[in-house]
C-alpha positions as CSV (number, residue, x, y, z in Angstrom):
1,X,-23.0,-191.5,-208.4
2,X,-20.5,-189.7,-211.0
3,X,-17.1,-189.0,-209.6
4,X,-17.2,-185.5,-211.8
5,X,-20.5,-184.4,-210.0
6,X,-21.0,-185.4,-206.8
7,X,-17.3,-186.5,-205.6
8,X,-14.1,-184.7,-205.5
9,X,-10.5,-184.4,-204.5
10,X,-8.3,-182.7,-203.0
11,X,-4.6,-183.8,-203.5
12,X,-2.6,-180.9,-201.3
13,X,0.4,-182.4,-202.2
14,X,2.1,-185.5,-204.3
15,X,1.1,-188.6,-203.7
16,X,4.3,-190.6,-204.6
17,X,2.9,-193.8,-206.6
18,X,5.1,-195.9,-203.7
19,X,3.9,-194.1,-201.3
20,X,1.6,-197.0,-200.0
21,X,-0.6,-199.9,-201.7
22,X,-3.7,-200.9,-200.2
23,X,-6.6,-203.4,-201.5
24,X,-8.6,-205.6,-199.5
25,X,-6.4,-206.1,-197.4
26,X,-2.0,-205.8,-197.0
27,X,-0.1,-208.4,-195.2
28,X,2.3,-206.7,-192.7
29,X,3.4,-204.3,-195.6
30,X,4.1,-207.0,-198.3
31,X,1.7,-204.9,-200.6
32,X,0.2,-208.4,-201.5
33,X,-3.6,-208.3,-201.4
34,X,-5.4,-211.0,-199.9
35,X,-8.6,-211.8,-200.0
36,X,-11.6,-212.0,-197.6
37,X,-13.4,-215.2,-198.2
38,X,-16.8,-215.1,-199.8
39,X,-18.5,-216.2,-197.4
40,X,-16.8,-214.2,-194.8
41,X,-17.8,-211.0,-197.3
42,X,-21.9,-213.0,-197.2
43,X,-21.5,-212.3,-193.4
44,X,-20.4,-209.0,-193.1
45,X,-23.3,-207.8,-196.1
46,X,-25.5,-209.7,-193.6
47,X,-24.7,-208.0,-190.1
48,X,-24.7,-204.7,-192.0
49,X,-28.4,-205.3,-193.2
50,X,-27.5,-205.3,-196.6
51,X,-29.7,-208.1,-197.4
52,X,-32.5,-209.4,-200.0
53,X,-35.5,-208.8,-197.3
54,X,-34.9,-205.2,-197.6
55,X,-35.2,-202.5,-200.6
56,X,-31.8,-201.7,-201.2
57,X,-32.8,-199.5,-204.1
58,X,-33.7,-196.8,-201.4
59,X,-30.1,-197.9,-199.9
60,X,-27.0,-195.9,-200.7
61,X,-23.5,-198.0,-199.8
62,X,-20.1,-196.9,-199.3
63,X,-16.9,-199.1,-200.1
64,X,-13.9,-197.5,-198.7
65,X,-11.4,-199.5,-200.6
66,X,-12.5,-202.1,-202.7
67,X,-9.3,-203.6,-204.1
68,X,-10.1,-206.5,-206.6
69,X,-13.9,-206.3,-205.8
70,X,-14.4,-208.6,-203.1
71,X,-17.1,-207.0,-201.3
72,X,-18.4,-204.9,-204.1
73,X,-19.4,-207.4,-206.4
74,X,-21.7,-209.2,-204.0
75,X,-23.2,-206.3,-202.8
76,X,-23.6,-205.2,-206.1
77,X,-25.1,-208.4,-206.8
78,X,-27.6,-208.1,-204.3
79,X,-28.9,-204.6,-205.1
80,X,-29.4,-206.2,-209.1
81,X,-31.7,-208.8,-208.1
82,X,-33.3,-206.3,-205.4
83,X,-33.8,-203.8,-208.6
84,X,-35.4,-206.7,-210.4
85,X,-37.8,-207.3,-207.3
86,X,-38.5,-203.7,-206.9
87,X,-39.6,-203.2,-210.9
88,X,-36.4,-200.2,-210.4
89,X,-34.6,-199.6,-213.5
90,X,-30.8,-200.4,-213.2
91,X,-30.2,-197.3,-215.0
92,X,-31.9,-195.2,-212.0
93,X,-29.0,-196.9,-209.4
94,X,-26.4,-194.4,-209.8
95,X,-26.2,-193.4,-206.3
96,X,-26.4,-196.3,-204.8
97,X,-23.1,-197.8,-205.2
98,X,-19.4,-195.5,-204.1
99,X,-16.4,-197.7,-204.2
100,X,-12.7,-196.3,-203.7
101,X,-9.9,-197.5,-204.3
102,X,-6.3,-195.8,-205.3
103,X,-4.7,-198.5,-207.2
104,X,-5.7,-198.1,-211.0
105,X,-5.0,-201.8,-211.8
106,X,-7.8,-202.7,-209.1
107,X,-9.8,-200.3,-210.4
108,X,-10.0,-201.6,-214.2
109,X,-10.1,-205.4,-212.9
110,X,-13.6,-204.2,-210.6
111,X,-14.9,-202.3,-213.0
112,X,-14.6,-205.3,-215.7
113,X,-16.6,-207.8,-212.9
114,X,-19.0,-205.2,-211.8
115,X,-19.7,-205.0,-216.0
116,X,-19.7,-208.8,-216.5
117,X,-22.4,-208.4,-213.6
118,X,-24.4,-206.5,-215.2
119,X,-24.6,-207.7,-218.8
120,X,-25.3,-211.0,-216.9
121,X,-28.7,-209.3,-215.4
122,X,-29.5,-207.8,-219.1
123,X,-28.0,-204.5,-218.9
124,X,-26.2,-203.5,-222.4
125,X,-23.0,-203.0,-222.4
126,X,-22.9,-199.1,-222.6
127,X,-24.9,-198.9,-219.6
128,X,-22.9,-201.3,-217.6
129,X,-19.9,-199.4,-218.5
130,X,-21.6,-196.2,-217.2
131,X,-22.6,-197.2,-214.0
132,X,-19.2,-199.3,-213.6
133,X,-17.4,-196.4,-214.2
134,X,-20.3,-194.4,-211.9
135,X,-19.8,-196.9,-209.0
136,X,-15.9,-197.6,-208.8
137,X,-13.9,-194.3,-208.0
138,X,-10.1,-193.6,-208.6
139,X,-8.7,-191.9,-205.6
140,X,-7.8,-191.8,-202.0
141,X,-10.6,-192.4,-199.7
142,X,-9.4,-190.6,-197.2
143,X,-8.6,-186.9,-199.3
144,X,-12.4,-187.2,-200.9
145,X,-14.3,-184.5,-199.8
146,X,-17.8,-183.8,-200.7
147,X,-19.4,-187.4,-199.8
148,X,-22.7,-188.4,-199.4
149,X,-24.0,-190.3,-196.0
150,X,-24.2,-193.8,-196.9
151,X,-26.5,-196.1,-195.3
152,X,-24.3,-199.0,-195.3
153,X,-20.5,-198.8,-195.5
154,X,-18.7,-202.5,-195.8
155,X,-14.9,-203.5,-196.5
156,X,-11.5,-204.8,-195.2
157,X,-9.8,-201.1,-195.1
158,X,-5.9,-201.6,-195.8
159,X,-3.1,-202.2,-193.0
160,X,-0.4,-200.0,-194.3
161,X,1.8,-199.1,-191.5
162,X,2.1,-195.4,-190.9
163,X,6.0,-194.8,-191.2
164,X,5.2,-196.9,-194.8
165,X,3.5,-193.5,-195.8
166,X,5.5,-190.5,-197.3
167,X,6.3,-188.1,-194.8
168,X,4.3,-185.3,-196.5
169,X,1.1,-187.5,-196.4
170,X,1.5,-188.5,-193.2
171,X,1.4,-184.9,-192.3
172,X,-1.4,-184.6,-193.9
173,X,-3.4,-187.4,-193.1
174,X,-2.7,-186.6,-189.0
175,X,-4.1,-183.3,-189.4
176,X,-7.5,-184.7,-190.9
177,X,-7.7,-187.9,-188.7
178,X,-7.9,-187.3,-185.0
179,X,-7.5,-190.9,-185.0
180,X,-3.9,-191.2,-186.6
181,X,-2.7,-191.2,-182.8
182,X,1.1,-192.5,-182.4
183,X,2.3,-195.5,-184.6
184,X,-1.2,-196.3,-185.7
185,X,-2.3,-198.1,-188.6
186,X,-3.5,-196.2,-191.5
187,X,-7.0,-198.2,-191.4
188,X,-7.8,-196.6,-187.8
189,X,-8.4,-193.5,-190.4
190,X,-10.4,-195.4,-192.9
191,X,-12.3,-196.3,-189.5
192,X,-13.2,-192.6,-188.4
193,X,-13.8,-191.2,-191.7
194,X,-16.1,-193.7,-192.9
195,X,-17.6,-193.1,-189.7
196,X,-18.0,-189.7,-190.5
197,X,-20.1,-190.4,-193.6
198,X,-22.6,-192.8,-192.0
199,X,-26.2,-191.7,-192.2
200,X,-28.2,-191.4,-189.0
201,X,-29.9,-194.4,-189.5
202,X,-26.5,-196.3,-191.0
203,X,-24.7,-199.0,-190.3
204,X,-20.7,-200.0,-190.8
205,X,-19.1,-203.6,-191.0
206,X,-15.8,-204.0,-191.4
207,X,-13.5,-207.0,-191.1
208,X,-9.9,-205.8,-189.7
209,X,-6.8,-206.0,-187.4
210,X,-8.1,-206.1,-183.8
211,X,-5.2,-203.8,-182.6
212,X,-6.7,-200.7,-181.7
213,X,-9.4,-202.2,-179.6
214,X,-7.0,-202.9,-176.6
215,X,-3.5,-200.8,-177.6
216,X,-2.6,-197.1,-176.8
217,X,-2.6,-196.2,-180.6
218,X,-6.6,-196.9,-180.5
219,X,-7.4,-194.9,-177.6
220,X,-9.0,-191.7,-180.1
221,X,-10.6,-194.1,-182.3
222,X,-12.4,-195.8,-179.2
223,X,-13.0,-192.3,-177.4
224,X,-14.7,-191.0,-180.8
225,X,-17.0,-194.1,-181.2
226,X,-18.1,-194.8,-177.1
227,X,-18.8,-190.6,-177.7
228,X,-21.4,-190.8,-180.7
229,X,-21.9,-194.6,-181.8
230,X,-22.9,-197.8,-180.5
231,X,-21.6,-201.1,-181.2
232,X,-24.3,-203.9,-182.2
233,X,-21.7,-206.8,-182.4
234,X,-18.3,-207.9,-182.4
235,X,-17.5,-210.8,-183.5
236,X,-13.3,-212.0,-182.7
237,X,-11.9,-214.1,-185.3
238,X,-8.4,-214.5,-183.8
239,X,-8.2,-218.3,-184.1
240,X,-10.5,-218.9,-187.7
241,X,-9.1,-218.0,-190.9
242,X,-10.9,-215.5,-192.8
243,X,-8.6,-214.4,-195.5
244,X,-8.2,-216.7,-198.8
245,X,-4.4,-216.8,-197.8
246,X,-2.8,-218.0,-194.5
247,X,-1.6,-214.3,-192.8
248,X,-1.1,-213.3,-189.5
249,X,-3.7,-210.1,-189.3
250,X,-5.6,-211.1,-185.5
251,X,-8.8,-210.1,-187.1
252,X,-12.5,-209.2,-185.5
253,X,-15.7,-208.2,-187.3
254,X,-17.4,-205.0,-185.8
255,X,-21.0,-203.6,-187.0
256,X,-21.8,-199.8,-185.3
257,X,-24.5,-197.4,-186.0
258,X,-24.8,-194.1,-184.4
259,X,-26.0,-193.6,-181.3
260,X,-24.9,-195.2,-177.8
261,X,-23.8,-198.5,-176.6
262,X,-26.4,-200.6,-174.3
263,X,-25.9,-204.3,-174.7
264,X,-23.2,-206.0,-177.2
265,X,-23.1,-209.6,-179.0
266,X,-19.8,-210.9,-178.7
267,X,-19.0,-214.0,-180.8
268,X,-16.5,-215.9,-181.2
269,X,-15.6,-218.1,-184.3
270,X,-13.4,-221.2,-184.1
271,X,-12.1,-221.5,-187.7
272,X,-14.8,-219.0,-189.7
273,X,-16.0,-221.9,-192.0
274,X,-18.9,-221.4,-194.2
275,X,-21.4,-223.5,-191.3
276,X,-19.9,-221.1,-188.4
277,X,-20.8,-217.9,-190.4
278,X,-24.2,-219.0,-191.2
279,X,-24.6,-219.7,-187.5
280,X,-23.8,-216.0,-186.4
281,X,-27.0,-213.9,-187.0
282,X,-29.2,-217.6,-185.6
283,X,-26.5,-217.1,-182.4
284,X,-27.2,-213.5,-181.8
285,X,-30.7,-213.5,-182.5
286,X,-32.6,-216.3,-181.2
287,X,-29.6,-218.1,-179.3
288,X,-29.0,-220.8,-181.3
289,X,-26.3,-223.3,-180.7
290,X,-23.9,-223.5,-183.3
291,X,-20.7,-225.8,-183.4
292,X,-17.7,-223.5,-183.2
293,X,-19.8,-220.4,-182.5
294,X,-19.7,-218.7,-179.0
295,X,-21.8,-215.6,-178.4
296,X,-22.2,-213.6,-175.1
297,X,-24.1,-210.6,-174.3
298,X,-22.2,-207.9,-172.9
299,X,-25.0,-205.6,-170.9
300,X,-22.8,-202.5,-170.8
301,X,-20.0,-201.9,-173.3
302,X,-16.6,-199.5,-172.4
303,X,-16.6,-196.5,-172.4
304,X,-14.2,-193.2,-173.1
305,X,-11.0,-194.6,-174.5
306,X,-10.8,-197.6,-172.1
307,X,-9.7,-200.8,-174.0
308,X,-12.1,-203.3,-174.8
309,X,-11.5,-206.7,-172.9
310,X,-13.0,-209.4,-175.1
311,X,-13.6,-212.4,-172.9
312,X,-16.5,-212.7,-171.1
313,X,-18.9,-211.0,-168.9
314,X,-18.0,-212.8,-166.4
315,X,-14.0,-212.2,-166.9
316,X,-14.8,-208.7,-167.3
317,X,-17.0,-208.8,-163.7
318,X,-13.9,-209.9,-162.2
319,X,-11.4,-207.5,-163.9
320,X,-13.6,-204.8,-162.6
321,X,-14.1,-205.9,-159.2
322,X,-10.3,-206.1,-158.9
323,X,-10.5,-202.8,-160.3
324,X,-12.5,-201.3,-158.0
325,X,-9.9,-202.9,-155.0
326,X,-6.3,-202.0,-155.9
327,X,-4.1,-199.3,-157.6
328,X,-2.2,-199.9,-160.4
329,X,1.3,-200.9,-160.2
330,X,2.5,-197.0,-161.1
331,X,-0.2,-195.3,-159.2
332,X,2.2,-195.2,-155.6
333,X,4.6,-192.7,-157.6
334,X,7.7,-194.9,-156.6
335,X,7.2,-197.5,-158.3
336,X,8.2,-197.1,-162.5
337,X,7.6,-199.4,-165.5
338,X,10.0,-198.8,-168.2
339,X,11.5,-200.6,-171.5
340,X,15.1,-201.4,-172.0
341,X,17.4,-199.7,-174.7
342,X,16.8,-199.9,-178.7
343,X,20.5,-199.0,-180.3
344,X,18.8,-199.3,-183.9
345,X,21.7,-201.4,-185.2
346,X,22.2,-204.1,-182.2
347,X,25.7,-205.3,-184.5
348,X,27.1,-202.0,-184.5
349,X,26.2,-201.2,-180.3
350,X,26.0,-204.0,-178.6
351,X,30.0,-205.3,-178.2
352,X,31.8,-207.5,-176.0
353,X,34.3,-206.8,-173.4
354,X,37.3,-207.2,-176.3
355,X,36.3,-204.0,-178.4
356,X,38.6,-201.5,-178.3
357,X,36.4,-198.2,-176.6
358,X,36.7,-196.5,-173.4
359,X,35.4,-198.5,-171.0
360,X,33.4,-195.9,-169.2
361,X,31.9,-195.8,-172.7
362,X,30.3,-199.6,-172.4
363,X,27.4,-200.8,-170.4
364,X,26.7,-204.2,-168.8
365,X,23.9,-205.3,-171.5
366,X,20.7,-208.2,-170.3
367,X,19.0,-210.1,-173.2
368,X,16.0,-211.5,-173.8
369,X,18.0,-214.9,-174.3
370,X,20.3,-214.4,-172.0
371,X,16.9,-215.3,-169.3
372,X,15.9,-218.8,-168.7
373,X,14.4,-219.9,-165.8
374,X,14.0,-216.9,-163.7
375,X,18.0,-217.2,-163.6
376,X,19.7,-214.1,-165.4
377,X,23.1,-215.3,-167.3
378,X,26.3,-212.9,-167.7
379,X,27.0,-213.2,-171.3
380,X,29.9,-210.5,-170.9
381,X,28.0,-208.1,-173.6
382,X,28.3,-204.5,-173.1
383,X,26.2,-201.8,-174.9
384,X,27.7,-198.6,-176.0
385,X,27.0,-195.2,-174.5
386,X,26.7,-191.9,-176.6
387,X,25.2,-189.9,-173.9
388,X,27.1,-188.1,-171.0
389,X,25.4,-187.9,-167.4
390,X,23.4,-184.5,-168.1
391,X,21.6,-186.5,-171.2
392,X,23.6,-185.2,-173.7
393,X,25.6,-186.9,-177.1
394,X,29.2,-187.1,-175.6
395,X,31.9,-185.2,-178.5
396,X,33.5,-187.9,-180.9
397,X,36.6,-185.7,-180.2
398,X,36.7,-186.7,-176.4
399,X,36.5,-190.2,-177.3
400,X,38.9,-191.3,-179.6
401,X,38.8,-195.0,-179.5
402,X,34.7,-195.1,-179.2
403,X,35.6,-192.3,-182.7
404,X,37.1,-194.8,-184.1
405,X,34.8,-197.9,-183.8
406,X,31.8,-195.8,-185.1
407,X,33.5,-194.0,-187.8
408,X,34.1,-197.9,-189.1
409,X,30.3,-198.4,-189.3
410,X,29.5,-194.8,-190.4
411,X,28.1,-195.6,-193.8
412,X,25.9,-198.2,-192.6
413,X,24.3,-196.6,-189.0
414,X,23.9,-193.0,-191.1
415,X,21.5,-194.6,-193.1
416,X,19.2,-195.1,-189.7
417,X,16.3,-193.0,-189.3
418,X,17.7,-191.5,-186.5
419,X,20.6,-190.3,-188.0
420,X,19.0,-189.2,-190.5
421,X,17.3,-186.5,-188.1
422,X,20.2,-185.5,-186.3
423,X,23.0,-185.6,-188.5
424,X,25.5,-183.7,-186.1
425,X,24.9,-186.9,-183.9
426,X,25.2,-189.4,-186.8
427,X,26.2,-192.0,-184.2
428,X,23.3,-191.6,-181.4
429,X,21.4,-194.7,-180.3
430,X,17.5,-194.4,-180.7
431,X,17.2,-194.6,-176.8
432,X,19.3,-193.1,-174.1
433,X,21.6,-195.3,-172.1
434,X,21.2,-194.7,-168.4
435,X,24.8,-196.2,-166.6
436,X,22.6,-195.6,-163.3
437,X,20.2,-198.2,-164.3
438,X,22.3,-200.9,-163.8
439,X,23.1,-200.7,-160.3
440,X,19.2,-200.3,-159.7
441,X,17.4,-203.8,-158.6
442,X,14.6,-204.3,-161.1
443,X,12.1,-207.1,-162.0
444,X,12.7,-208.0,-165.8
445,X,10.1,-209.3,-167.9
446,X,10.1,-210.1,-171.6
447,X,8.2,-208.5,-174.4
448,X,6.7,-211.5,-176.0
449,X,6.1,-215.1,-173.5
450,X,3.2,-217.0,-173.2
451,X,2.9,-216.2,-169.2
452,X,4.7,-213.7,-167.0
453,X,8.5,-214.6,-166.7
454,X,9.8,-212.6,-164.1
455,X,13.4,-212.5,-163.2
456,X,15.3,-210.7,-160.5
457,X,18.5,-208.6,-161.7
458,X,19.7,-207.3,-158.1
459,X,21.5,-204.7,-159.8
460,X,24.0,-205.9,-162.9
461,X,22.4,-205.2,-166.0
462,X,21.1,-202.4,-168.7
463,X,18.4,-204.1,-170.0
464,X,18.0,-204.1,-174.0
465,X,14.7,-203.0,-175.9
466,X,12.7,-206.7,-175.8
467,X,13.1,-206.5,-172.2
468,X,10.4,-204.8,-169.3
469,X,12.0,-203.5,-166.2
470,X,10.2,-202.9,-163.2
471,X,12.1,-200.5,-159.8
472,X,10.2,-199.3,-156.7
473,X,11.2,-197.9,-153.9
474,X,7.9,-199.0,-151.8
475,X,8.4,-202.2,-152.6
476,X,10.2,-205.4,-151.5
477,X,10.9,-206.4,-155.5
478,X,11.8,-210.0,-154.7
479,X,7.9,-209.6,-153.6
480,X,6.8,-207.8,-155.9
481,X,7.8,-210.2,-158.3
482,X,5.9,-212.6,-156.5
483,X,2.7,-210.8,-157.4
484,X,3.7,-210.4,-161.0
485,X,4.5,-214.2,-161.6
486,X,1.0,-215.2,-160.5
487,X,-1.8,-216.3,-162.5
488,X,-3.5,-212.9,-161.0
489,X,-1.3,-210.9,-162.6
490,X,-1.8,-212.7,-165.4
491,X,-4.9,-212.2,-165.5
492,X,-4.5,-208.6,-165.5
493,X,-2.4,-208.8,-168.8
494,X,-4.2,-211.1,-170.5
495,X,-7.6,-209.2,-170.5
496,X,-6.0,-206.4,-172.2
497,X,-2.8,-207.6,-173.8
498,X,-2.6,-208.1,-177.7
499,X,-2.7,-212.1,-178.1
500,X,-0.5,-213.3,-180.6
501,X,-1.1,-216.8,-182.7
502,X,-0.2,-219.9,-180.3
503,X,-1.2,-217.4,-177.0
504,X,1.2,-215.4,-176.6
505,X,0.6,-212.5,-175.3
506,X,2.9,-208.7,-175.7
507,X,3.8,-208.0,-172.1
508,X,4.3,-204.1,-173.6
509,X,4.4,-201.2,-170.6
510,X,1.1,-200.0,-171.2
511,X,-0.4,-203.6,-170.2
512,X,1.6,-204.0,-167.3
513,X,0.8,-200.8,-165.9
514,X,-2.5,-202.0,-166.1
515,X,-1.8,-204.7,-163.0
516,X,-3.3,-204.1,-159.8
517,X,-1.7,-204.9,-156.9
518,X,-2.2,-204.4,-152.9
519,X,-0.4,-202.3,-150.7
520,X,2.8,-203.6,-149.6
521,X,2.0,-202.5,-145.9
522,X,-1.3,-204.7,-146.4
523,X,0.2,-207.3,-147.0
524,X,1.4,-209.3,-143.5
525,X,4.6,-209.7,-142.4
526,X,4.8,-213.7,-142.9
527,X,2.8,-213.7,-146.1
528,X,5.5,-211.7,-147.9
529,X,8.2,-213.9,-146.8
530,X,6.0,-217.0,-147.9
531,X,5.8,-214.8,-151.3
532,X,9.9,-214.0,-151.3
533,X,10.6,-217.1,-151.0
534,X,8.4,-219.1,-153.2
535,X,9.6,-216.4,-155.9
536,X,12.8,-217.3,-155.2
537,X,12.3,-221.1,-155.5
538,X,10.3,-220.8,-158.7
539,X,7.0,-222.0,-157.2
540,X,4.2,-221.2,-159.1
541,X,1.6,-223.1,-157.7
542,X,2.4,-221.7,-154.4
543,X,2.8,-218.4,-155.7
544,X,-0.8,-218.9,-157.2
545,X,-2.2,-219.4,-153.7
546,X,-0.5,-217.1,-152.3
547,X,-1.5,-214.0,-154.8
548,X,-5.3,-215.4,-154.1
549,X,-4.9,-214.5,-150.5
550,X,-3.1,-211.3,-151.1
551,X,-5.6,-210.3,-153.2
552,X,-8.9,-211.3,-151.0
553,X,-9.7,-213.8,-153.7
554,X,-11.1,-217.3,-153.7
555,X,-10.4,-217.8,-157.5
556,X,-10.2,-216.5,-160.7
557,X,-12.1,-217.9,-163.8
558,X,-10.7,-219.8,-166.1
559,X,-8.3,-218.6,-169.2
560,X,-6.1,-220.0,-171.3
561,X,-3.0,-219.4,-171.4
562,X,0.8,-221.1,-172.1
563,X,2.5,-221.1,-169.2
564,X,5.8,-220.3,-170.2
565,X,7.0,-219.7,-166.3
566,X,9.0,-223.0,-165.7
């Protein structure tokens, strides 16, 4: 498959060489590539049909970006000895092998393997070098036009975080990639265009970050696969260790082919050891029982950009039901989930009561930290205020001790993004402070806990950017927050919440607004008093029971979760 005849590209503007990295995988933006492990890559080849049973000579498969090699040189590998079977000449497999990959150094040190690869099946060396060279492709992935379908597309595609990409190829890469949707990750693109190249009979396995299964950013990469593709089998990974290096990257396995979803194997790996991995295609096929491998058949998959809840049929039976019963906690139109204040230099902004500003200028400020217990501590911290009433930056000149304060930090908060965009108001905070806020009651409910902490502000505090706040006007909130400190609405945000390593979960607005609740004028007189004040006391098993009844439930199956509430 020559790179002169049958691929090109189209570079409509300067790729910086810092622009991003990508190999096999990145770690968080580190630009350190880490590897899958082999027999993690033996899987993958496997659930994608790439395997020694079949002709692969007749097979044509895609690499999206192949780093250091480590799912090429197995799969190339496998097509040798399938040549050798087949009586195929390896100078007639060409077009069987595409690998990408943009770094040049990964490039040279693939090409050298895939060489030593062949010469090791009795290829000489000018023909190894040919088909090397053939096989491995210099370039971005995702500006190659003129691709083939490929019957099988493998990989890890890279994490690179989109504000990590030049501004100019970021522009560019949104208006190819429907799914580039928000702050999403640059391999939700590798995602839809390999998709895009998949033959009608294809199949794609990749091994990467689970995010965009359950988050907003993944909602047009989910809406574009439940529209033309079906998913054969997931398989979640978030407690094993897949990677040759220890990283934090929540992975999943997902195999799809066209056409549309009917039933799904879901498994579930413990630690992804070479005995759990061999036990996957036994589990989904003939229902073998394999230590440390869990696989459930989902009868219907989601559908439209809904987010996939990876528990269990049953879980999913119950989310539904509930479902099917309740609004959401938004859907009343009085009733608002928001997120607290991000300054974008919290040194700078966030003062106490001694610094020298006018004081209609500061704003009573609630922490995370500053929450324990469901009790909310005064810590006498103030944020500052750049905006007048009608929404607008307030005039430096109308301030003249707030002037002064900022001008002290100028160098260091014009170097923020924001600022950077709007230089006349070099001293803006990212978010708007709303003065009117604090007076409000709202529930408060941190960003990152194991369970739903709930506290009660009756009307003191701004809350800051790691906090949740939750106002209604239909409802009693020392209630309200009842309901949210239960295990049921719990439940709610732990079927679609990103789980973090040691369970905790990112209570993020778009989860929460995902809770169901009842009513309030279903709800009984005396059960929202028992609820009130079990809230108040910081009685959770009560507050368990009592959510059951409000709900119409007898119980809810079991999930695991660290309950962080006491």
């Amino acid at each position: 498959m020559s790179s002169s005849s049958q691929f090109s590209f189209q570079l409509p503007i300067a790729v910086p060489a810092d622009a991003y990295h990508y190999g096999e995988r990145t770690d968080g933006g580190s630009h350190g590539v880490v590897l899958t492990k082999p027999h993690v890559v033996e899987l993958i080849l496997d659930l994608a049909g790439y395997t020694l049973e079949r002709n692969l000579t007749s097979l044509q498969l895609l690499e999206p970006s192949c780093g250091k090699g480590a799912f090429l040189v197995p799969a190339v590998e496998r097509l040798l000895i399938s040549a050798e079977r087949q009586g195929v000449e390896f100078s007639e497999l060409r077009n069987n092998i595409a690998a990408y990959d943009i770094d040049e150094q990964h490039v040279v040190a693939t090409r050298a393997s895939i060489v030593s690869i062949l010469l090791a099946h009795g290829a000489t060396i000018g023909l190894a070098s040919a088909l090397a060279n053939s096989w491995i492709i210099q370039g971005d992935f995702l500006l190659a036009l003129e691709t083939p379908r490929f019957d099988v597309i493998v990989g890890n595609p890279p994490y690179v975080r989109i504000e990590q990409i030049s501004p100019g190829l970021q522009a560019e890469y949104r208006r190819r990639y429907h799914s580039l949707y928000d702050r999403a990750d640059l391999y939700v693109a590798f995602i839809e265009r390999s998709l895009q190249l998949l033959s009608q009979t294809g199949v794609l396995s990749f091994i990467c970050a689970d995010r965009w299964t359950a988050n907003k950013y993944g909602a047009p990469l989910r809406q574009i696969l439940s529209a033309s593709f079906r998913l054969d089998s997931y398989v979640d990974l978030h407690t094993a260790s897949p990677f040759e290096s220890e990283v934090i990257a929540y992975p999943s396995i997902f195999t799809i082919r066209r056409g549309v979803s009917s039933r799904v194997h879901v498994v579930k790996l413990a630690t992804a050891s070479e005995t759990e991995c061999a036990g996957v295609l036994p589990a989904i096929g003939t229902g073998m029982t394999v230590p440390g491998v869990v696989c459930e058949l989902y009868d219907a998959w989601f559908q439209g950009d809904e987010p996939w809840v990876i528990s269990s049929p049953r879980h999913l039976a119950v989310l539904r039901e509930l479902e099917s019963r309740f609004e959401t906690l938004e859907a009343d139109g009085e009733t608002r989930v928001g997120i607290g204040v991000a300054t974008g230099c919290d040194k700078v902004y966030i003062v106490d009561e001694n610094v020298e500003v006018e004081s209609d200028r500061r704003v009573p400020l609630v922490m995370r930290e500053d929450i324990a217990c469901g009790s909310i501590r005064d810590a006498r911290r103030f944020v500052l205020n750049m905006f007048g009433a009608d929404g607008k930056i307030v005039s430096l000149a109308d301030y003249p001790a707030l002037s002064r304060y900022v001008e002290n930090y100028r160098p260091e908060i014009s170097r923020r993004h924001v600022a950077q965009k709007n230089r006349a108001s070099w001293f803006r905070t990212i978010d708007r402070v709303y003065p009117e806020l604090v007076s409000r009651p709202k529930l408060l409910i941190p960003d990152i806990a194991g369970s739903n902490e709930v506290a009660y502000d009756e009307g003191r505090f701004h809350p800051h950017h790691n906090l949740y706040f939750v106002t209604s006007r239909t409802w009693d909130l020392e209630v309200l927050g009842g309901l949210l400190s239960s295990r049921v609405a719990l439940f709610f945000v732990w079927s679609y919440a990103v789980r973090m390593r040691g369970g905790y979960l990112r209570f993020q607005a778009q989860y929460l607004r995902r809770i169901r609740v009842p009513q309030p004028t279903s709800l009984a007189n005396e059960l929202q008093t028992r609820i009130r004040n079990a809230f108040r006391a910081r009685d959770f098993v009560v507050l368990d029971a009592l959510a059951l009844e409000a709900y119409a439930l007898n119980d809810l199956p079991a999930f695991d979760f660290v309950d962080t509430r006491r």
